[in-house]
C-alpha positions as CSV (number, residue, x, y, z in Angstrom):
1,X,100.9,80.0,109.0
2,X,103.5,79.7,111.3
3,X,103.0,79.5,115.4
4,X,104.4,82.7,116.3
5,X,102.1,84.3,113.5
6,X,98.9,82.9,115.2
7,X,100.5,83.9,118.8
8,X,101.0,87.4,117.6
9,X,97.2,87.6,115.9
10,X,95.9,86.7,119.2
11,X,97.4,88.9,121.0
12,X,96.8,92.0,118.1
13,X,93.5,91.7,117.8
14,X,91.7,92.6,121.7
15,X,94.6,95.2,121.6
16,X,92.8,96.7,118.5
17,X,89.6,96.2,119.6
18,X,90.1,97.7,123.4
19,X,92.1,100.8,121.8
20,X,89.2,101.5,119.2
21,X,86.4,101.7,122.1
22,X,89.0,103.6,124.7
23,X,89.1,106.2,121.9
24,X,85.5,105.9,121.5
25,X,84.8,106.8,125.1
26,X,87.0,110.0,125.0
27,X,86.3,111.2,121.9
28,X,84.1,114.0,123.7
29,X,86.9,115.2,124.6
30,X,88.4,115.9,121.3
31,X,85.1,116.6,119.8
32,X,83.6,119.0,121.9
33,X,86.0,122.3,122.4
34,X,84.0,123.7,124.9
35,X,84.5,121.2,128.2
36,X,82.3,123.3,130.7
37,X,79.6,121.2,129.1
38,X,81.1,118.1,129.6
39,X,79.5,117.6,132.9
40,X,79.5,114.2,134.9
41,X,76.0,113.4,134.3
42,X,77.2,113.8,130.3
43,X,79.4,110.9,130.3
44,X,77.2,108.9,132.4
45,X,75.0,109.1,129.1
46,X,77.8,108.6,126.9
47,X,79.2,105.4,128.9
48,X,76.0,103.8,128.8
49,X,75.4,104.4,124.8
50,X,78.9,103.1,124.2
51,X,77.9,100.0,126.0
52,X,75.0,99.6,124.4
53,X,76.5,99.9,120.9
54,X,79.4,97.4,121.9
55,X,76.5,94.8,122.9
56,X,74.7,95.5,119.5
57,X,78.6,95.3,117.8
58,X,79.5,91.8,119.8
59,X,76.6,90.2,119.7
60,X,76.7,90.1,115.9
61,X,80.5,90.0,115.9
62,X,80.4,86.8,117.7
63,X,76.4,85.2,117.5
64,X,74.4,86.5,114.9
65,X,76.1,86.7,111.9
66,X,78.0,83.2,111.8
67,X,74.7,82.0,112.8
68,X,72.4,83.7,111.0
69,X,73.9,85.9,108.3
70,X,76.0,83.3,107.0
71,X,73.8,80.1,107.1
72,X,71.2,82.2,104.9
73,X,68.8,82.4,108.4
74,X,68.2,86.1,107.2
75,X,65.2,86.4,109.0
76,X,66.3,84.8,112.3
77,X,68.7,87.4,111.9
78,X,66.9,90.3,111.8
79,X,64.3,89.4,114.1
80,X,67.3,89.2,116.8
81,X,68.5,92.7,115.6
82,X,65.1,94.3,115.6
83,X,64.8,92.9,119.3
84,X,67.9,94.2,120.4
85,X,68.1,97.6,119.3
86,X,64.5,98.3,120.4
87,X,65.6,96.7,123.8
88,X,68.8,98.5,123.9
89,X,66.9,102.3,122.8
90,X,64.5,101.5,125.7
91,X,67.7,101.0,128.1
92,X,69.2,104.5,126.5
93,X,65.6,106.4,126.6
94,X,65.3,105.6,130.2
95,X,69.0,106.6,131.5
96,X,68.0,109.9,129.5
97,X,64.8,110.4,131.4
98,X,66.4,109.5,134.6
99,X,69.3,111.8,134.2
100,X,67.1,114.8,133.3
101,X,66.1,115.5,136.8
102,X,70.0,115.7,137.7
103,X,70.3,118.0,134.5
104,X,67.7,120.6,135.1
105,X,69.1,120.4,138.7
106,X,72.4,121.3,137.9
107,X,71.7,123.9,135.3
108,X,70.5,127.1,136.5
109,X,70.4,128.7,133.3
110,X,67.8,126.1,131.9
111,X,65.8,127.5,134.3
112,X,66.1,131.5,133.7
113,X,65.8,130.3,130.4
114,X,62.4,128.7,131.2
115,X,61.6,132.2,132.8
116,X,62.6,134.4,130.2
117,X,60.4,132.7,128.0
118,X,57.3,132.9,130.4
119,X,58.0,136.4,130.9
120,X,58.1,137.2,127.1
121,X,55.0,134.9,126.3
122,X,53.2,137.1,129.2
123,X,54.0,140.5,127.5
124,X,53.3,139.2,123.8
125,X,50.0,137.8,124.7
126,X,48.8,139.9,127.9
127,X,48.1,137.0,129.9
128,X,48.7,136.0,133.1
129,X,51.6,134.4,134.3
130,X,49.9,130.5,134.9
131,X,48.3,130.4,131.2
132,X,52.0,131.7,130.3
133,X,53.5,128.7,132.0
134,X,51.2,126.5,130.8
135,X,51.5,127.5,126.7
136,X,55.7,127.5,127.0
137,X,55.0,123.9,129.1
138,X,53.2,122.6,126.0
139,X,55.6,124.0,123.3
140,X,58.7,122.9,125.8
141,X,57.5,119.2,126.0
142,X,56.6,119.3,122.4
143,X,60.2,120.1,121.5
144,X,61.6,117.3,124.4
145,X,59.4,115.1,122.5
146,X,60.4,115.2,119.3
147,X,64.2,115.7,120.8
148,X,64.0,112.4,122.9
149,X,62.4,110.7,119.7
150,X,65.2,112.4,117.1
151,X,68.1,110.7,119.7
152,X,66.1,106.9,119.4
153,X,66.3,107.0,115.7
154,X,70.0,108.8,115.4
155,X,70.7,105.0,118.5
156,X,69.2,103.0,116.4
157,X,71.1,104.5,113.3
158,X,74.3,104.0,114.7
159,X,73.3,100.5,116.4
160,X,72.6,99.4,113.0
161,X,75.8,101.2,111.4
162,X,77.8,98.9,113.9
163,X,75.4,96.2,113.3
164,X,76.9,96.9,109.2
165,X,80.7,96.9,110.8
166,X,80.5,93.7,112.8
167,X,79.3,91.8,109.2
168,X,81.6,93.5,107.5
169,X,84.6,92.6,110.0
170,X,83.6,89.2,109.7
171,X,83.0,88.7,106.4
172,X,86.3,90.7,105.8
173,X,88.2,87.9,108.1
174,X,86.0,84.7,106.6
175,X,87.5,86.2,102.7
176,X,91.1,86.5,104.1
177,X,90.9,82.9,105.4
178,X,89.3,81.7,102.7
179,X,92.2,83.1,100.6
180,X,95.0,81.7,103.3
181,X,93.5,78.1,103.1
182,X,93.5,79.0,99.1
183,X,97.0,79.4,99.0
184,X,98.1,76.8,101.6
185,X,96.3,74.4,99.1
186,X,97.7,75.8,96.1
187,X,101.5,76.0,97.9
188,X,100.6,72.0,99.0
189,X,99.8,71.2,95.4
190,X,102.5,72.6,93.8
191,X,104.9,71.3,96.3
192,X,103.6,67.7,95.6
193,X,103.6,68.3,92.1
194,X,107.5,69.8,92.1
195,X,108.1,66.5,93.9
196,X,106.9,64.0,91.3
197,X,108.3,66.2,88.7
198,X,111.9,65.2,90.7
199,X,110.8,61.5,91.5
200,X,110.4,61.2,87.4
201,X,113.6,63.5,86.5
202,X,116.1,60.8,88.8
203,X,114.6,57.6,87.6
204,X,114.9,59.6,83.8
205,X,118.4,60.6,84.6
206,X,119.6,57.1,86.4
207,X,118.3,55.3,83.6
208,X,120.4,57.3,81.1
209,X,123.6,56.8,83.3
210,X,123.0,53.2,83.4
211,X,122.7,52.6,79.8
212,X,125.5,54.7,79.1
213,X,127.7,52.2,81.7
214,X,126.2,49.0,80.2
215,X,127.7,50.3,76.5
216,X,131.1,50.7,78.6
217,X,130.7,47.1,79.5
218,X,131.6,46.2,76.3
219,X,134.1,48.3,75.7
220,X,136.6,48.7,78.8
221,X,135.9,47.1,82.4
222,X,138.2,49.9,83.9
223,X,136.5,52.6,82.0
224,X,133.2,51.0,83.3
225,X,134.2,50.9,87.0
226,X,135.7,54.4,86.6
227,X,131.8,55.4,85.5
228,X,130.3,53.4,88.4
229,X,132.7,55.4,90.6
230,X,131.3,58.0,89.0
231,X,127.9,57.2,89.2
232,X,128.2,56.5,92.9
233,X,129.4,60.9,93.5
234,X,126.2,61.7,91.4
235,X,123.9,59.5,93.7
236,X,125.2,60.8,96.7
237,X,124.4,64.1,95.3
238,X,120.7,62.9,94.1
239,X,119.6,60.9,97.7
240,X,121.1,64.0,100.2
241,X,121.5,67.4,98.0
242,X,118.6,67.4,95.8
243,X,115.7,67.2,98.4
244,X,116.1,71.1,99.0
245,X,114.4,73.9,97.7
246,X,117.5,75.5,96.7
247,X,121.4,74.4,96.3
248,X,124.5,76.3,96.1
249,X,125.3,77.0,92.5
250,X,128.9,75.6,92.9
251,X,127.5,72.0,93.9
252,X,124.9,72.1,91.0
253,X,127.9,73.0,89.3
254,X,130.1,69.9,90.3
255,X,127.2,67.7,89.5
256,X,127.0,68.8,86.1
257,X,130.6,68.3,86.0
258,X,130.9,64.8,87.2
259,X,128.0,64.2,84.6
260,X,130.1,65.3,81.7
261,X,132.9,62.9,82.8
262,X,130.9,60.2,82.9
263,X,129.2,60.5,79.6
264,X,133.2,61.3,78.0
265,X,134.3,58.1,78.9
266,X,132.2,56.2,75.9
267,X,132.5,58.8,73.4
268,X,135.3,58.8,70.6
269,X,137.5,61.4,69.3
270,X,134.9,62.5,66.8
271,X,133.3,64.5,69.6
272,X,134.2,67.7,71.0
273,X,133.1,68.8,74.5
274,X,133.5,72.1,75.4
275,X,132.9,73.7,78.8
276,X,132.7,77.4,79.8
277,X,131.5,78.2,83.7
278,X,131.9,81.6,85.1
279,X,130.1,82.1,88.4
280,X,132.4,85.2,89.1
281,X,130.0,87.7,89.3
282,X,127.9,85.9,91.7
283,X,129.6,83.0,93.5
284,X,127.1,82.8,96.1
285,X,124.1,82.5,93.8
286,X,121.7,79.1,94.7
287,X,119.6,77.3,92.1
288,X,117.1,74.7,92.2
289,X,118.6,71.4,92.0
290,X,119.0,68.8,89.1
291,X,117.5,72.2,86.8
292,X,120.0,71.8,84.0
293,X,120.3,68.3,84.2
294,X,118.0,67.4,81.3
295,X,119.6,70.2,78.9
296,X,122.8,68.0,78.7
297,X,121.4,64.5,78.8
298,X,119.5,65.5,75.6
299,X,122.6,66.6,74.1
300,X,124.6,63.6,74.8
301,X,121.2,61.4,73.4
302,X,120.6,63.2,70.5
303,X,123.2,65.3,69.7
304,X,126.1,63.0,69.0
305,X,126.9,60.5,65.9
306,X,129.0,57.1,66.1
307,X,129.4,58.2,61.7
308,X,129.9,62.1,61.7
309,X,132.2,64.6,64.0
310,X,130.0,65.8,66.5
311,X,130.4,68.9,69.2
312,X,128.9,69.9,73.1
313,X,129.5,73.0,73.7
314,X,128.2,73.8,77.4
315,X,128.4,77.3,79.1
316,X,126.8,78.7,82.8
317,X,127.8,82.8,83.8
318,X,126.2,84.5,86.4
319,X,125.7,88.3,85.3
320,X,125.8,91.6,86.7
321,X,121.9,91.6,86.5
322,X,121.7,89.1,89.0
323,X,121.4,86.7,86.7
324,X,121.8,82.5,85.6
325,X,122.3,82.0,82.0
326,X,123.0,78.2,81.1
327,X,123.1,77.5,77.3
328,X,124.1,73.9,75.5
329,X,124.7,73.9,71.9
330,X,125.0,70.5,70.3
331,X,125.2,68.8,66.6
332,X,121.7,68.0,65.6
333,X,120.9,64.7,64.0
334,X,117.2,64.2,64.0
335,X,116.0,61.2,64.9
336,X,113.7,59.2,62.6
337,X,110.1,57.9,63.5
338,X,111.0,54.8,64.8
339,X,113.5,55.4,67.2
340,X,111.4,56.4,70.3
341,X,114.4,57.2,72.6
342,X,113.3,61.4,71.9
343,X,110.0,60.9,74.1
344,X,110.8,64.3,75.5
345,X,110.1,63.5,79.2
346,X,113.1,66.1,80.2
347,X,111.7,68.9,78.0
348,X,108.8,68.7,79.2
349,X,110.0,68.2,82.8
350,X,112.3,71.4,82.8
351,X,109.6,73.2,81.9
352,X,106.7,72.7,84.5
353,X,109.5,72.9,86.8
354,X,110.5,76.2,86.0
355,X,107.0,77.2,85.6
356,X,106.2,76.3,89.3
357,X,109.8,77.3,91.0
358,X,110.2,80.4,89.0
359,X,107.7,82.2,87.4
360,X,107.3,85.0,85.7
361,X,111.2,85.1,86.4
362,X,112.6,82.6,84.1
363,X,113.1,82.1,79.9
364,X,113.4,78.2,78.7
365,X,114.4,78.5,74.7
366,X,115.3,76.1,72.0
367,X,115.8,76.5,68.5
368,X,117.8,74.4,65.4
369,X,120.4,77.5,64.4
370,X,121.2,77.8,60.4
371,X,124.5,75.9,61.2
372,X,122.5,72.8,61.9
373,X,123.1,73.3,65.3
374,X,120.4,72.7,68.1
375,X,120.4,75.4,71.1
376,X,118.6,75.3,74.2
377,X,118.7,78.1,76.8
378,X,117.6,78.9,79.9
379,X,117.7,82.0,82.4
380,X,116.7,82.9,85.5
381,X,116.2,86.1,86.5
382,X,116.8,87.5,90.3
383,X,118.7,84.4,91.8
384,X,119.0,84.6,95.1
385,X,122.3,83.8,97.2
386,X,123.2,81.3,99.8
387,X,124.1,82.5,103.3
388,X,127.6,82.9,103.9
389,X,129.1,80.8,107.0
């Protein structure tokens, strides 16, 4: 995760939660359509539940639940929840009882309420008007009762609904960065393997250069300094190009190029080398580097005969699909038992490779055709393209 991520997170999240309880303190005003109600000693009630529910929310967003919840301390945990809700209803049953005053104060139709009722509790039961105050006192504190009792439980419902959302918050964030050190690992692991998979493909490839210069040896010294020459492009390309994630098509190109030169200065007129690169309908397109590499060293190992006309037929197109098709076609002379020179390090090279820089977006095929021929094949599907200067 990069710096600038993390800056940004840090700064996201108090937004979020400061604009979630700012909306929580006016909501009245968007749930209530009748505002006359919404008096001042209303929101003093309303201010101090809030608080209360952010202390039951914070104090297991930020204590209790890493503490508790997560080290399996489950009754620790509720033990510190029980305390706190009962501690925080007794704060919110006591701002009620000292508001009431203030309430019945400031409400004059409580109180022709409260006469109305004596007055029609006097006529109903033809008594006078103290045993009429006294029966409508009993039923009234009856009905505050079980009113002030029906508001603790609905507290210490919600207290315990945001109790709920503070582990699930938390759990939420410990599963995404569970998953984010997941795939750091994974991205770490199959960087290092993409990098041993190169640092065996150049000693693989360098060691099939150098044998192929040692045979020259023998046969020309100026064909065998013309290969060293050679040699010495290809390196250059190996020790300062290949290290990226991606190269330019073109320069993958003119590696595979200087390649084919080299390996044509040892073979005789028997074999035919053919050649066909269109990049045209995607010039720009990047590739992996050292990809196709392996495709033609096996054809120049195993596909040509010092007895018998051989052929290398090579093509690379970009298509219209956004595509990279590179195909080799080569005689086929199957080796015998003994000869131990087809290990098939750069098969199986190429193809762990392509697994881990492209998947789900490549093909790898190779198949002996009826005319004796052997065919491998690879294409990559949605290349992307290098940035123009």
């Amino acid at each position: 995760m990069s710096i600038i991520s993390k800056i940004s997170k840090l700064k996201i999240t108090p937004f979020l939660h400061i604009c979630v309880w700012v909306m929580f303190l006016i909501s009245p005003l968007f749930v209530f359509p009748n505002r006359d109600n919404l008096d001042s000693i209303f929101f003093l009630r309303h201010i101090v539940t809030t608080l209360s529910i952010m202390t039951i929310f914070y104090l297991n967003y930020i204590f209790f639940v890493k503490k508790y919840f997560f080290r399996d301390k489950l009754k620790y945990f509720a033990l510190c929840n029980l305390i706190s809700i009962c501690i925080l209803c007794g704060i919110n049953f006591v701002c009620n009882e000292i508001t009431n005053p203030y309430i019945d104060m400031e409400r004059q139709e409580r109180i022709n309420k409260e006469r109305e009722e004596v007055s029609r509790y006097m006529k109903e039961n033809n008594c006078g008007e103290l045993e009429a105050i006294i029966k409508t006192g009993k039923e009234k504190r009856k009905k505050e009762n079980a009113g002030k009792m029906w508001k603790v439980i609905i507290n210490a419902i919600a207290y315990i609904c945001f109790m709920g959302t503070a582990i699930a918050l938390i759990t939420m964030k410990s599963l995404y960065l569970t998953e984010e050190k997941r795939k750091e690992s994974e991205k770490k692991q199959v960087e290092a393997e993409l990098k041993n998979l190169k640092s065996q493909l150049n000693p693989h490839f360098l060691f099939n250069t150098l044998n192929n210069i040692y045979a020259l040896i023998a046969i020309s010294q100026e064909k065998s300094q013309e290969a060293v020459m050679e040699l010495s492009k290809m390196l250059r390309y190996v020790l300062y190009e290949a290290d990226a994630k991606e190269v330019p098509l073109s320069k993958e190109i003119v590696f595979i190029n200087n390649y084919i030169d080299l390996m044509r200065l040892r073979l005789s007129n028997k074999t035919e080398i053919t050649t066909d690169i269109n990049i045209n309908e995607n010039p720009n397109a990047t590739v992996a580097p050292l990809l196709f590499i392996s495709l033609i060293e096996n054809a120049f190992k195993h596909g040509i005969s010092s007895q018998h006309d051989s052929f290398i037929h090579f093509s690379l197109q970009t298509t219209t699909d956004n595509q990279i098709v590179c195909r080799v076609e080569n005689s086929y002379f199957p080796k015998t038992t003994e000869d131990k020179s087809g290990s098939g390090i750069g098969t199986e090279n190429t193809k762990r490779r392509l697994e881990l820089l492209y998947p789900n977006q490549h093909s790898y095929q190779y198949w002996i055709s009826d005319q004796n021929t052997y065919v491998s094949e690879i294409t990559i599907n949605n290349i992307s393209n290098a940035i123009q200067a």
